[in-house]
C-alpha positions as CSV (number, residue, x, y, z in Angstrom):
1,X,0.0,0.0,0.0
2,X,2.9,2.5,0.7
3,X,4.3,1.7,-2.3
4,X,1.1,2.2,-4.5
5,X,1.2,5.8,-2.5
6,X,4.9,6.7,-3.1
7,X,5.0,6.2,-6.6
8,X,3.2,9.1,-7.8
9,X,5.0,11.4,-5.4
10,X,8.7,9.8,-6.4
11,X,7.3,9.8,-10.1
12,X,6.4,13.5,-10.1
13,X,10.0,14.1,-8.1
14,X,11.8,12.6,-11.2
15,X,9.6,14.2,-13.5
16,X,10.6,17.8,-11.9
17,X,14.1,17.1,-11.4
18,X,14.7,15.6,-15.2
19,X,12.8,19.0,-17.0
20,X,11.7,17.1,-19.8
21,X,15.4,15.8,-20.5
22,X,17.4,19.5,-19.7
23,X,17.8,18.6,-15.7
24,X,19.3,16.5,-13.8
25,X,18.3,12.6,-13.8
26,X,20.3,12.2,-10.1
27,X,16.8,11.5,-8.7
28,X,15.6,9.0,-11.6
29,X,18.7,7.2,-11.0
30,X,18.0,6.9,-7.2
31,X,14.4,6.1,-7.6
32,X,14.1,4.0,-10.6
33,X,17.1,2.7,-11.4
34,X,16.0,-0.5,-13.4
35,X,13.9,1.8,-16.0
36,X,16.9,4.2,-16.5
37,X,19.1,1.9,-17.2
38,X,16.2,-0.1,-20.0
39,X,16.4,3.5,-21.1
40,X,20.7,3.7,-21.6
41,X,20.3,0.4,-23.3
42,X,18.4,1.7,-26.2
43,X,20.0,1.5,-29.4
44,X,21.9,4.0,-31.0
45,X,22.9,3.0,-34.4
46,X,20.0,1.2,-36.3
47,X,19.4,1.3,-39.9
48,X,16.3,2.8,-40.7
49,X,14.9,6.2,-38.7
50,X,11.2,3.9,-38.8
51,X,12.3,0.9,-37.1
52,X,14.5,3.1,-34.6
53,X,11.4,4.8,-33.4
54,X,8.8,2.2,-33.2
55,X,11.8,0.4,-30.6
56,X,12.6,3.8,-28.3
57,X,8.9,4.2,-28.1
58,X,8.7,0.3,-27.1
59,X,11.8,0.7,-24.7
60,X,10.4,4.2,-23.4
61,X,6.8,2.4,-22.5
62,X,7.9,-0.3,-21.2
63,X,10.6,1.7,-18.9
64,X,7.4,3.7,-18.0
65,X,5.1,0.5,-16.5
66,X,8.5,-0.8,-15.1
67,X,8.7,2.3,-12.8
68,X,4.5,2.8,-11.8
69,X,4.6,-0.9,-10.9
70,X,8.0,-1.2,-9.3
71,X,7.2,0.2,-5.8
72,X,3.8,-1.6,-5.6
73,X,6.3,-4.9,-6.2
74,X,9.1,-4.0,-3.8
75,X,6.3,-3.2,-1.1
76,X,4.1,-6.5,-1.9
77,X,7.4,-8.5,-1.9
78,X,8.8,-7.0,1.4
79,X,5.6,-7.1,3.2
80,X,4.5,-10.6,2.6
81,X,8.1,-12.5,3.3
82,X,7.6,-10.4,6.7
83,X,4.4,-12.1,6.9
84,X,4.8,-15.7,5.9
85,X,8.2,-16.1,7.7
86,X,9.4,-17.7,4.3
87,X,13.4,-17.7,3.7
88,X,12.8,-17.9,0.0
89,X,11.0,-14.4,0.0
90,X,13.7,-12.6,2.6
91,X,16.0,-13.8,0.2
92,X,13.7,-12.7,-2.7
93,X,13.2,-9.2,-0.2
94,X,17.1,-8.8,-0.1
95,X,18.0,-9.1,-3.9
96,X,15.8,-6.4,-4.4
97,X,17.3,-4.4,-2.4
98,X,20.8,-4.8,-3.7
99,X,19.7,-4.9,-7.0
100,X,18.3,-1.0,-6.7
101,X,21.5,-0.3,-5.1
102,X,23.9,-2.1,-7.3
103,X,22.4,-0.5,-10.4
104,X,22.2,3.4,-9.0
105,X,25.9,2.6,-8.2
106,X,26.6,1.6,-11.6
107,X,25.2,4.3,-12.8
108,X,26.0,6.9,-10.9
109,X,29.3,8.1,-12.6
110,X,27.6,8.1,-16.1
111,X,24.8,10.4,-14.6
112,X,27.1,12.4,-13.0
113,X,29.7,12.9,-15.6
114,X,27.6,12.7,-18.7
115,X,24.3,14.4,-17.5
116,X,22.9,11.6,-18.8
């Protein structure tokens, strides 16, 4: 539930901070690290203006549901291995932990050097 109610408030942060690509994406990185980096791994270099569009607005969509739905998750997760006891969902609970903070790590530099 707190997550369903801190997404909109850490979506709009991001949106502010970002200004429609001119800010800073500091606070998308801390946030919503697993969309930003679906959003780096966009390709570059593709034949053919058509096909390169129809995949960034593919990548950018599904970035999008990635980040409304990944708060929801993390709380859901979290709150039900603290309910069932279960070691398999702890363990489940503590990936996903380290896994946001392994990827803001990673890409900290490139959003601090580049501006991303």
């Amino acid at each position: 539930m707190l997550g369903a109610l801190a997404t909109p408030i850490f979506i709009g942060i991001a949106m502010v901070a970002t200004g429609a690509g001119h800010g800073s994406f500091l606070s998308t990185l801390v946030f919503y690290p697993i969309p930003l980096l679906l959003l780096f791994l966009q390709p570059v270099d593709i034949d053919g203006v058509f096909l390169k569009g129809i995949l960034d607005n593919i990548i950018m969509a599904l970035a999008f549901v990635i980040a409304i739905i990944q708060f929801p998750a993390y709380g859901f997760i979290i709150s039900y291995s603290g309910l069932k006891k279960d070691s398999k969902f702890w363990t489940m609970s503590k990936i996903i932990i380290w896994m946001h903070i392994i990827i803001s790590v990673i890409l900290l530099p490139y959003a601090l050097i580049a501006r991303v």
